[in-house]
C-alpha positions in Angstrom: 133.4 101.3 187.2 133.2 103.3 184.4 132.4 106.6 185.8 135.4 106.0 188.6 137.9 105.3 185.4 136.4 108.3 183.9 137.0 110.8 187.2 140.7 109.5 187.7 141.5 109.5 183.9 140.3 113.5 184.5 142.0 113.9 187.6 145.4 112.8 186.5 145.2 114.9 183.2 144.5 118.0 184.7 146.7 118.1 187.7 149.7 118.0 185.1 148.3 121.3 184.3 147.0 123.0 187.4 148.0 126.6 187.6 148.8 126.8 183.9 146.1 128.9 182.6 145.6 132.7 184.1 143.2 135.3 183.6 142.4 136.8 180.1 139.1 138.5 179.3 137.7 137.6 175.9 134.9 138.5 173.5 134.5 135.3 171.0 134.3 131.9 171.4 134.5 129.1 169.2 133.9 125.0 170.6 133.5 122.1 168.4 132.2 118.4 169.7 131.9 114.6 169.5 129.9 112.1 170.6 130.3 108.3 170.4 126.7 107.0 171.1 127.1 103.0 171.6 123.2 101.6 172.8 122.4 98.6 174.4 120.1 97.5 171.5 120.2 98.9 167.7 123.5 100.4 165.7 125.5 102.7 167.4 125.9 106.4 166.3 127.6 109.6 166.9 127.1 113.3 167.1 129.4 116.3 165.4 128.5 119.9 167.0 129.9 123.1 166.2 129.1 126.3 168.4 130.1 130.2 168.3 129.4 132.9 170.9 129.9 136.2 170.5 129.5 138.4 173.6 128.6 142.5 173.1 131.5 143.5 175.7 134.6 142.0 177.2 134.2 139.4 178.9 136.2 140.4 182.5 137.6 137.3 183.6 140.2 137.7 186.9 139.4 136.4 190.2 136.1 134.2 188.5 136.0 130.8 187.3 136.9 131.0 183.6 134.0 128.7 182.3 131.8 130.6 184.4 133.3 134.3 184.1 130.7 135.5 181.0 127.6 134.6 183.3 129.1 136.1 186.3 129.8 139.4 184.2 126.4 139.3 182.9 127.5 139.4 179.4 124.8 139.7 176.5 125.7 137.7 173.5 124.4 136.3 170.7 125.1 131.5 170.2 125.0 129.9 166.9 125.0 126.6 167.1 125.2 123.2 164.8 125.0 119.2 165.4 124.5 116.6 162.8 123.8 113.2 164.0 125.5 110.4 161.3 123.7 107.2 160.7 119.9 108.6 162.1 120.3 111.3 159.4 119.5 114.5 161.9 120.8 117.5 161.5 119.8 120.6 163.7 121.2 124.4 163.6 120.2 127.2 166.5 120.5 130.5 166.7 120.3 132.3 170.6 120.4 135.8 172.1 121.1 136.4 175.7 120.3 139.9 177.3 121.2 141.6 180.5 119.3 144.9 181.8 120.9 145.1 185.1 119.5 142.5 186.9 116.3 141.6 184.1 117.4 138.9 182.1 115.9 138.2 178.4 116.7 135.1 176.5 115.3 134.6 172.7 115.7 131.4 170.4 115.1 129.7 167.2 115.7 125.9 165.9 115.2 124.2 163.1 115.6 120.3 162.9 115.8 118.4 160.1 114.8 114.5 160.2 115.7 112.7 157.0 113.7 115.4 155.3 111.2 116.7 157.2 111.7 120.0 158.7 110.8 120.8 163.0 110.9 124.4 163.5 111.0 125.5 167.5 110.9 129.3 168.9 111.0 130.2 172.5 112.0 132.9 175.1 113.0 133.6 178.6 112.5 136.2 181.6 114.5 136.0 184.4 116.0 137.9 187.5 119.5 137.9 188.8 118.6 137.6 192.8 122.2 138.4 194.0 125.7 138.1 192.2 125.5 134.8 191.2 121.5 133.6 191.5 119.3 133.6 189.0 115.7 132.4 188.3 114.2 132.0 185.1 110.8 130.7 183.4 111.0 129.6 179.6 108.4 129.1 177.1 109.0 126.8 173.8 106.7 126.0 171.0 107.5 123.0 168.6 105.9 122.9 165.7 105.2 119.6 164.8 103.7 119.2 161.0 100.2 117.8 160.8 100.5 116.3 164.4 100.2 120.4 165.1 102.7 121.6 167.9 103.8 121.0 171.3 104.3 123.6 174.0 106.4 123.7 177.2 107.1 125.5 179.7 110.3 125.3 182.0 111.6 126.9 185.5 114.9 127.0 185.7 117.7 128.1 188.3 121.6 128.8 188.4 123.9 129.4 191.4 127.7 130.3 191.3 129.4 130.8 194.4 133.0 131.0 195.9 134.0 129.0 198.9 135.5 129.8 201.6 139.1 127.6 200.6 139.2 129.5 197.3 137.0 127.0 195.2 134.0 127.7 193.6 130.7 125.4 193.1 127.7 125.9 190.3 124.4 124.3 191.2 121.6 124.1 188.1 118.4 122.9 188.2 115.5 122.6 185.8 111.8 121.4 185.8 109.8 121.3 182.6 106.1 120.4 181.9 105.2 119.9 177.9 101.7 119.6 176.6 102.1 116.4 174.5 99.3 113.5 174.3 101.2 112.3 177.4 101.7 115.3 179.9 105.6 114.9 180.0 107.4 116.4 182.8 111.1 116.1 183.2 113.1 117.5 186.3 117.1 118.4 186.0 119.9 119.0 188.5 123.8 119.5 187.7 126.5 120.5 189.6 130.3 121.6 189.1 133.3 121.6 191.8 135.9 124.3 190.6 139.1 123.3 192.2 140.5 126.3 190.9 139.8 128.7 188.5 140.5 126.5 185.3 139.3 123.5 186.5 136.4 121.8 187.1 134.6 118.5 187.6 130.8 118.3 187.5 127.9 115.3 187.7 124.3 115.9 186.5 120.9 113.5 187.1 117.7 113.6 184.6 114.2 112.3 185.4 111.3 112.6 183.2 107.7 110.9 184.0 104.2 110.9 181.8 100.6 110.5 182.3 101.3 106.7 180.6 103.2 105.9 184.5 106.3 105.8 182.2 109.5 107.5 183.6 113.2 107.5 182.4 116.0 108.9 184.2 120.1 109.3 183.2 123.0 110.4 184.7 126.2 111.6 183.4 129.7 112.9 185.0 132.1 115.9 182.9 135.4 117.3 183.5 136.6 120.8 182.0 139.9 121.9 182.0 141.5 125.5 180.5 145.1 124.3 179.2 145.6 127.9 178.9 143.5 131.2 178.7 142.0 130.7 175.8 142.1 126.8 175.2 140.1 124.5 176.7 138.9 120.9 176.5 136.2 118.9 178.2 135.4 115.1 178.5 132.0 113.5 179.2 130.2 110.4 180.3 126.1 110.0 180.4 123.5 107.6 179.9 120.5 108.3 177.6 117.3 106.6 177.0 117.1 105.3 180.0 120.1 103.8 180.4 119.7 102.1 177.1 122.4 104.2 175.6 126.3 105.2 176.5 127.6 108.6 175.4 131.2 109.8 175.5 132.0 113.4 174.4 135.2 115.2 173.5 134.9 118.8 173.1 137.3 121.7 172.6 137.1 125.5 172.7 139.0 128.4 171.9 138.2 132.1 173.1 139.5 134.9 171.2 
């Protein structure tokens, strides 16, 4: 029942505004988030994040989806990032560069976490290949370092699909399977989806499944909506489970291009 509220509440807010937002290109963006964690057992939480983006070129946006028109262009950029989490005293800031060589793509990033104290560095990087105008494959590597307990490596294959439909819509299909080397073999296997029912916007679902050498697995669900009010304002609402199921999260978000 919740999710159905959740899609209708999205529906009815966004057709008020279908048709409102047109094509602008852009080279900045700006988005800022919260999220209301409420669990099942334990004190509830939330989750403040602040991003920026700033992409090399102009980022063409006619005839594309707008929350999709940077990869479509194949824009390099460089992503600084920021999320503080209140009451489990977490904070975390990121720093990412994206790069396009035709159809070569390199991805390079650095994290630092701190956890009431104690600081959790994490480097990593990316190769891929665009396979077409809107396909692309990529493998990641990531390397945690973990204090005394030493660190923990992983390596991820990931894929992306954007592609128009015949009525005029477009659809984006992700999906992501990652092995780590911690003491209990982790793997964890991803797939999201978005259905643009026009350029501005879009509703999307996504499923997570993770299983360990211990037979312990964990999967969560969660359901968005993202809708450009005009061409350089957006917001986007959220829904998931985490931990299991253990935990609801609800997300607000804005962003503002520039």
């Amino acid at each position: 029942m919740k999710m159905k509220r959740l899609a209708m509440t999205l529906a009815a807010a966004s057709l008020s505004g279908f048709g409102a937002a047109q094509a602008q290109d852009y080279q900045m963006e700006g988005s800022a988030a919260y999220s209301s964690i409420k669990r099942d057992v334990g004190a509830s939480d939330s989750v403040l994040g602040l991003g920026f983006t700033y992409n090399f070129e102009q980022v063409k946006t006619a005839g594309v989806p707008l929350a999709e028109a940077a990869y479509l262009g194949r824009n390099s950029n460089l992503a600084l990032a920021y999320a503080t989490v209140d009451k489990a005293d977490v904070d975390t800031m990121g720093a990412q560069g994206e790069f396009y060589l035709d159809n070569l793509y390199l991805a390079a990033l650095y994290a630092t976490t701190d956890v009431a104290g104690t600081s959790v560095d994490t480097f990593g990087g990316s190769i891929g290949f665009r396979l077409g105008e809107g396909t692309q494959l990529a493998l990641g590597y990531t390397t945690t370092d973990a204090g005394a307990g030493g660190s923990v490596d992983a390596i991820s294959l990931s894929a992306k699909h954007v592609a128009k439909l015949s009525g005029g819509n477009f659809i984006n299909l992700e999906g992501d399977y990652s092995t780590l080397d911690d003491a209990v073999d982790t793997k964890t296997f991803s797939v999201a989806g978005d259905f643009y029912f026009d350029p501005t916007f879009s509703l999307g679902a996504s499923f997570t499944s993770s299983d360990d050498s211990a037979s312990s697995s964990s999967s969560d669900f969660g359901v968005s909506g993202r809708k450009f009010f005009t061409p350089a304002l957006s917001g986007e609402l959220s829904y998931g489970t985490a931990g299991d199921g253990t935990a609801d999260v609800i997300t607000v978000g804005f962003a503002a291009r520039f």
